[in-house]
One Martini backbone bead per residue (centre of mass of N, CA, C, O) as a GRO file, in nm:
protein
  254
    1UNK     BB    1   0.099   0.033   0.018
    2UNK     BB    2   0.040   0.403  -0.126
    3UNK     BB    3   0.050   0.703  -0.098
    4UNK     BB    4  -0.088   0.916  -0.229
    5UNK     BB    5  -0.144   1.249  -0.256
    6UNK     BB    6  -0.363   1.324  -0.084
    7UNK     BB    7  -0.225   1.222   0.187
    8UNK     BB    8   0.030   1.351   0.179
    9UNK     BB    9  -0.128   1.654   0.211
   10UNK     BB   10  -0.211   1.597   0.476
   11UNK     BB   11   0.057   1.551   0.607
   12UNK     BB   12   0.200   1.852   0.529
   13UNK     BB   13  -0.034   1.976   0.704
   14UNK     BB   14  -0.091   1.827   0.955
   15UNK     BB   15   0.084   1.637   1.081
   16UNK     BB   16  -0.156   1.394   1.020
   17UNK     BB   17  -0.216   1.040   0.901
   18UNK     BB   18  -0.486   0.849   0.842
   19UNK     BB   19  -0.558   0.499   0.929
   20UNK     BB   20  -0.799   0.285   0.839
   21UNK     BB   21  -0.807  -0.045   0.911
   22UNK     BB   22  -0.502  -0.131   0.855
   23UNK     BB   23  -0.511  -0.349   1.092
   24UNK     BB   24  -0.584  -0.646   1.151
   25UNK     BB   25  -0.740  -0.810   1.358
   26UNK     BB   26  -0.539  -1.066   1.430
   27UNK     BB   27  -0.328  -0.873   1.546
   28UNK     BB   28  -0.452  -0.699   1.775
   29UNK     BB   29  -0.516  -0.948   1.923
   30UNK     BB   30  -0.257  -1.047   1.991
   31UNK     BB   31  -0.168  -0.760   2.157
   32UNK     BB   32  -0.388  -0.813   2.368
   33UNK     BB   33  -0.316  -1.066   2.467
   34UNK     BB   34  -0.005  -0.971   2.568
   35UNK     BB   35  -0.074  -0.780   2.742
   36UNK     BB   36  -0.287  -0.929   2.914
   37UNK     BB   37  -0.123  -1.146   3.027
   38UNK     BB   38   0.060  -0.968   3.179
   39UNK     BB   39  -0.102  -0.831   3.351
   40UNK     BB   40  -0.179  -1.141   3.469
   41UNK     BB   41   0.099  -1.207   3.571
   42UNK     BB   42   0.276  -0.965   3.648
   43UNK     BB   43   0.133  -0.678   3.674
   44UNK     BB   44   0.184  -0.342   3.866
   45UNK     BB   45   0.433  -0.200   3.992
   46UNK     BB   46   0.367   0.126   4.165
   47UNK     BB   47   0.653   0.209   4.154
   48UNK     BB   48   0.629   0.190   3.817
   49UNK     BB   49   0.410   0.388   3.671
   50UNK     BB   50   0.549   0.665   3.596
   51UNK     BB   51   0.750   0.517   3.389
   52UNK     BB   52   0.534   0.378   3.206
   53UNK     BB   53   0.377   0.637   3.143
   54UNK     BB   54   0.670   0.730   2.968
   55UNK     BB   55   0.777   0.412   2.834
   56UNK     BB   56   0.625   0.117   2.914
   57UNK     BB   57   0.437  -0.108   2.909
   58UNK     BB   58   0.518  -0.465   2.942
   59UNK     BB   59   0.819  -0.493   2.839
   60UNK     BB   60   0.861  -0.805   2.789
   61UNK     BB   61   0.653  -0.715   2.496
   62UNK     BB   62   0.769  -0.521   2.306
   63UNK     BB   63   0.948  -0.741   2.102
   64UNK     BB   64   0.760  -0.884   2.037
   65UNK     BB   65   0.512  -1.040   1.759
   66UNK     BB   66   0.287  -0.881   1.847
   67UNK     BB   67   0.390  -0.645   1.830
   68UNK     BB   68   0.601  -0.588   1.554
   69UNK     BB   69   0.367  -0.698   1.338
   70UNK     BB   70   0.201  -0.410   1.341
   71UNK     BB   71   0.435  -0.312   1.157
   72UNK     BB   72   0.527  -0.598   0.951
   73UNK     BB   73   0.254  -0.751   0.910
   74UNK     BB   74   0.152  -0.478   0.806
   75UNK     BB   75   0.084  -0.195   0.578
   76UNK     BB   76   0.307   0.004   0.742
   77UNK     BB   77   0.570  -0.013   0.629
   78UNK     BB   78   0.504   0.078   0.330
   79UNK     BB   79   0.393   0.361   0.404
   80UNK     BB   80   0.646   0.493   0.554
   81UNK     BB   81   0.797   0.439   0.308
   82UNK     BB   82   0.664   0.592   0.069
   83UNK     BB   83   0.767   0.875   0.257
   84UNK     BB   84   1.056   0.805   0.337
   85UNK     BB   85   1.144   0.536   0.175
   86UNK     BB   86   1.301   0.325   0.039
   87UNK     BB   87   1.528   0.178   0.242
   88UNK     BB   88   1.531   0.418   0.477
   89UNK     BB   89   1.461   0.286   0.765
   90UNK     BB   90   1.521   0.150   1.016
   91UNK     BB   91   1.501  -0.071   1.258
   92UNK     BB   92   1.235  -0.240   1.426
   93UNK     BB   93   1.177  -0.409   1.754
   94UNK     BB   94   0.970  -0.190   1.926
   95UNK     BB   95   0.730  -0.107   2.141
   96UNK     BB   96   0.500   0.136   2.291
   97UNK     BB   97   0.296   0.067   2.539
   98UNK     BB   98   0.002   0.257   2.540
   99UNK     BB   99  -0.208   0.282   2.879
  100UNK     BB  100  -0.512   0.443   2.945
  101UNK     BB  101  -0.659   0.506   3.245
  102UNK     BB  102  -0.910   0.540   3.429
  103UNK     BB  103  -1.027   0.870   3.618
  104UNK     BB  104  -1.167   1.061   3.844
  105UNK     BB  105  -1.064   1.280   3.790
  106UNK     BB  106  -1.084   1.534   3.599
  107UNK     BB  107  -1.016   1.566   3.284
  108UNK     BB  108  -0.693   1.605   3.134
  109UNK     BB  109  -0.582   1.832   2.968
  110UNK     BB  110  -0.388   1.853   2.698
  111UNK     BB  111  -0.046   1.863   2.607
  112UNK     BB  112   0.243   1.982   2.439
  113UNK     BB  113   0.472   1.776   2.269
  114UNK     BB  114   0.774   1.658   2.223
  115UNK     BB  115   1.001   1.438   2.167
  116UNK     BB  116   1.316   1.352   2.306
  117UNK     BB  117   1.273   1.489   2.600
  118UNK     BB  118   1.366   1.557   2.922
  119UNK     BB  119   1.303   1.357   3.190
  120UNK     BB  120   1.282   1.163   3.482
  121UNK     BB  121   1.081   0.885   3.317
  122UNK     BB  122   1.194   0.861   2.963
  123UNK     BB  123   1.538   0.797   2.931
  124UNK     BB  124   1.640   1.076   2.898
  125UNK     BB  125   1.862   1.232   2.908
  126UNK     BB  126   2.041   1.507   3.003
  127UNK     BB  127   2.126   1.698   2.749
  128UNK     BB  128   1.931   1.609   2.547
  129UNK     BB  129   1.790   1.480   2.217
  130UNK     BB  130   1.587   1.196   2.072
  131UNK     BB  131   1.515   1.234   1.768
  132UNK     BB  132   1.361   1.145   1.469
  133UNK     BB  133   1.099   1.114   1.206
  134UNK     BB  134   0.857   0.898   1.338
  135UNK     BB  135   0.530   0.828   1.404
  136UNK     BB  136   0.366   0.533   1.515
  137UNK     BB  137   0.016   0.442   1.549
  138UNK     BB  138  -0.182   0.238   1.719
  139UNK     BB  139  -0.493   0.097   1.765
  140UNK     BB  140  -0.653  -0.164   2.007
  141UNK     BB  141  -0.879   0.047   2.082
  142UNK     BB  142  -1.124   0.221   2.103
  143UNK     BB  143  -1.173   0.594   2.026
  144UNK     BB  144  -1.474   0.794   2.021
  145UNK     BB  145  -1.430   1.001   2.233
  146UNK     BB  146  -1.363   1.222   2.445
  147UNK     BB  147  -1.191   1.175   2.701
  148UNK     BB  148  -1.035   0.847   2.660
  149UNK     BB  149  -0.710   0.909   2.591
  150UNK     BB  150  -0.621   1.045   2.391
  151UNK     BB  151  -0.485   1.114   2.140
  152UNK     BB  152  -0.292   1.452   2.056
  153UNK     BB  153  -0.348   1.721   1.817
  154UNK     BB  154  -0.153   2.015   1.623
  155UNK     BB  155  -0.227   2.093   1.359
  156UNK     BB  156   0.068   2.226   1.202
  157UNK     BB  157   0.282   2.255   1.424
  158UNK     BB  158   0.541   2.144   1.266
  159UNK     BB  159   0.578   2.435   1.080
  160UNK     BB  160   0.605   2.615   1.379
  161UNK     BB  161   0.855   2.454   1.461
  162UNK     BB  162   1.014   2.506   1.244
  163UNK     BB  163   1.018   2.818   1.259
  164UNK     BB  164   1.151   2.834   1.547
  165UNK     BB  165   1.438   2.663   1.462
  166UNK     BB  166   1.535   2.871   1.270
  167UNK     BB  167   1.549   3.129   1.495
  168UNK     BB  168   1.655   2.922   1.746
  169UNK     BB  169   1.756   2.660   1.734
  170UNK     BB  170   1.761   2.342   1.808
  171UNK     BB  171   1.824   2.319   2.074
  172UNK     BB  172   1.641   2.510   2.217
  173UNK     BB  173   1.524   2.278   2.336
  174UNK     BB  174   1.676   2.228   2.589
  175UNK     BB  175   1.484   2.440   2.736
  176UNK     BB  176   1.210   2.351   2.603
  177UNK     BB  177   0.921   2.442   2.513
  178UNK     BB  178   0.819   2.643   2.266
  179UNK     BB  179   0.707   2.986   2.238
  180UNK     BB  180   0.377   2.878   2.090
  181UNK     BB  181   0.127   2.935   1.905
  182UNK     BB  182  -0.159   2.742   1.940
  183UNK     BB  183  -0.423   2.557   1.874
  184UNK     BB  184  -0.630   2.359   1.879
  185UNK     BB  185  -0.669   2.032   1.992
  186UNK     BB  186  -0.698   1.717   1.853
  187UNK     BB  187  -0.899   1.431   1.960
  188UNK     BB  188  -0.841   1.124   1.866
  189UNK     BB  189  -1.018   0.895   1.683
  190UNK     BB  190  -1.109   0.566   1.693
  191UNK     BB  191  -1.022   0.225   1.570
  192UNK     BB  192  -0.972  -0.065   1.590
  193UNK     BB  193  -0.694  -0.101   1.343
  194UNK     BB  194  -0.623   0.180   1.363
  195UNK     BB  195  -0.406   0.456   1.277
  196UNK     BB  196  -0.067   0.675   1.242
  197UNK     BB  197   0.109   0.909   1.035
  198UNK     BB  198   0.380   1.101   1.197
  199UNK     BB  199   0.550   1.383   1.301
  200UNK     BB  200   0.801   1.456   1.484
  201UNK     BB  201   0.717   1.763   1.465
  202UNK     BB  202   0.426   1.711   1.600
  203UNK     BB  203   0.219   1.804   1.856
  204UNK     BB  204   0.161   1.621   2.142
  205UNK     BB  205  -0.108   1.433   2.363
  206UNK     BB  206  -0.313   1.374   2.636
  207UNK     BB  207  -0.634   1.296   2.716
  208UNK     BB  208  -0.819   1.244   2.957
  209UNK     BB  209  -0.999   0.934   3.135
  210UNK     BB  210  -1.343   0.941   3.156
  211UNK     BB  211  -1.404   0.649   3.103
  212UNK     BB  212  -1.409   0.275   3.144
  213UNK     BB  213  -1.169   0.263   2.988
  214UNK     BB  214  -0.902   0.117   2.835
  215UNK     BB  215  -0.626   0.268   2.628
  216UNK     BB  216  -0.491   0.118   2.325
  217UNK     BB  217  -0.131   0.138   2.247
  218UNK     BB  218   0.103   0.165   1.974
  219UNK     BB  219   0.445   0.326   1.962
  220UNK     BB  220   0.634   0.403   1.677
  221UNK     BB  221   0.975   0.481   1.618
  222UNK     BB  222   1.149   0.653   1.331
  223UNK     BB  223   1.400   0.642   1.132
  224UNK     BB  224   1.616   0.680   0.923
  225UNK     BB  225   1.955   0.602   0.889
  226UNK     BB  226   2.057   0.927   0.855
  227UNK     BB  227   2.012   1.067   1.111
  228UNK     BB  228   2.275   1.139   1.261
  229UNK     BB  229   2.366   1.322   1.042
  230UNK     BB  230   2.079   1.530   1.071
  231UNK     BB  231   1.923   1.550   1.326
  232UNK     BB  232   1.906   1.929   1.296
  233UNK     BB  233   1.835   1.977   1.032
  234UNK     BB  234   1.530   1.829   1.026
  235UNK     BB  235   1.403   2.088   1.212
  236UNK     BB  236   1.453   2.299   0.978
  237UNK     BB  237   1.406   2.050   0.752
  238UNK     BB  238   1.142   1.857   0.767
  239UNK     BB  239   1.159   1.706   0.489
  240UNK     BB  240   1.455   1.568   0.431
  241UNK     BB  241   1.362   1.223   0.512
  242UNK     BB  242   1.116   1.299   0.289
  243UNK     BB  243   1.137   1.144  -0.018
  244UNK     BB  244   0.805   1.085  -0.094
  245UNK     BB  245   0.738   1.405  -0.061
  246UNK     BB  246   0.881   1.574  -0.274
  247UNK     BB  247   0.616   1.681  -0.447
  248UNK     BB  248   0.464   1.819  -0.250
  249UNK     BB  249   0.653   2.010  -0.150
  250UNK     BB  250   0.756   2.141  -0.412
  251UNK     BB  251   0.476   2.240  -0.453
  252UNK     BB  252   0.465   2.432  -0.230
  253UNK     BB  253   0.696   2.630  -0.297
  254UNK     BB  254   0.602   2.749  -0.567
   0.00000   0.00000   0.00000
């Protein structure tokens, strides 16, 4: 499967591309038995809490082939390549089992961040940056309503950080979050089995889950193969590592 222009520029337009329906059910169904297996056998242990919503509950799982075949045994991997370039993204061994559990207390409104900056409990050093290519979020179950733990994004945000790291260099990210002034965030609904294929410099974050469910996804980082070599350039030109858009970019340009 290979994108559109259509979808390619709904991409370049909003730095994210939904892709509804996209990962088969007997998939989803294996991330969910092996998620859940997990949780049923090793439980959560409350110290690790913290640390597990900014890096990802059942670890021993992550790696597992119920979790990285949702992105290699279903068409996510041929879309990535088609916007990212044919064998051009680094291997991906790994998802963030991402899980965000039912709360009594008022749902908290989401807040925009960049991913790859430093926090207590992110596994991220102090004084780097770990920024990647594209993020890729597969959903494992619905996620109809708002404030139900939902994925949430700020539309267009890519290209406000790509202008404000032309202005102020990409390290000022180890400042904090740019002061850029964003939009509405929309809180993306899902049905098991779609996706999302995201621009990593577009702001995203969650929000409160007051629903009575738990919302299941996964998120894998995408690199470029020669990420290393261009981390800080391609925050202020954000389509270098996306071979795929050329042609979208080039008529934006015109």
């Amino acid at each position: 499967m290979r994108l559109t222009t259509a979808q390619k520029q709904t991409l370049y337009d909003d730095g994210i591309l939904k892709l509804p329906g996209i990962v088969p059910p007997e998939l989803v169904n294996a991330a969910l038995r092996a998620i859940n297996g997990s949780l049923g056998s090793e439980g959560i242990d409350p110290d690790k809490l913290v640390t597990f919503r900014s890096q990802s509950y059942c670890p021993p799982v992550q790696r597992s082939s119920a979790i990285t075949d949702l992105l290699h045994a279903s068409p996510l991997w041929e879309v990535a390549e088609s916007a990212i370039g044919e064998g051009a993204i680094a291997p991906v061994s790994s998802g963030q089992i991402a899980l965000r559990f039912p709360s009594t207390d008022p749902p908290r409104e989401p807040h925009a961040h960049i991913d790859g900056m430093y926090s207590p409990h992110n596994g991220v050093p102090a004084g780097e940056i770990r920024n990647f290519t594209a993020l890729v979020g597969v959903f494992l179950s619905d996620v109809t309503t708002s404030y139900a733990g939902n994925f949430s994004v700020w539309p267009g945000s890519h290209r406000q950080y790509e202008e404000y790291f032309r202005e102020h260099g990409p390290e000022s990210l180890l400042n904090g979050m740019p002061d850029v002034k964003l939009g509405a965030p929309e809180q993306v609904t899902a049905r098991a089995g779609d996706a999302a294929l995201v621009h990593y410099q577009l702001g995203h974050g969650i929000a409160g889950n007051a629903s009575p469910n738990i919302r299941y996804a996964i998120f894998f980082r995408l690199s470029h193969v020669d990420h290393a070599s261009v981390r800080w350039e391609c925050m202020t030109d954000i389509w270098r590592e996306w071979a795929g858009m050329t042609d979208v970019v080039a008529a934006a340009r015109r």
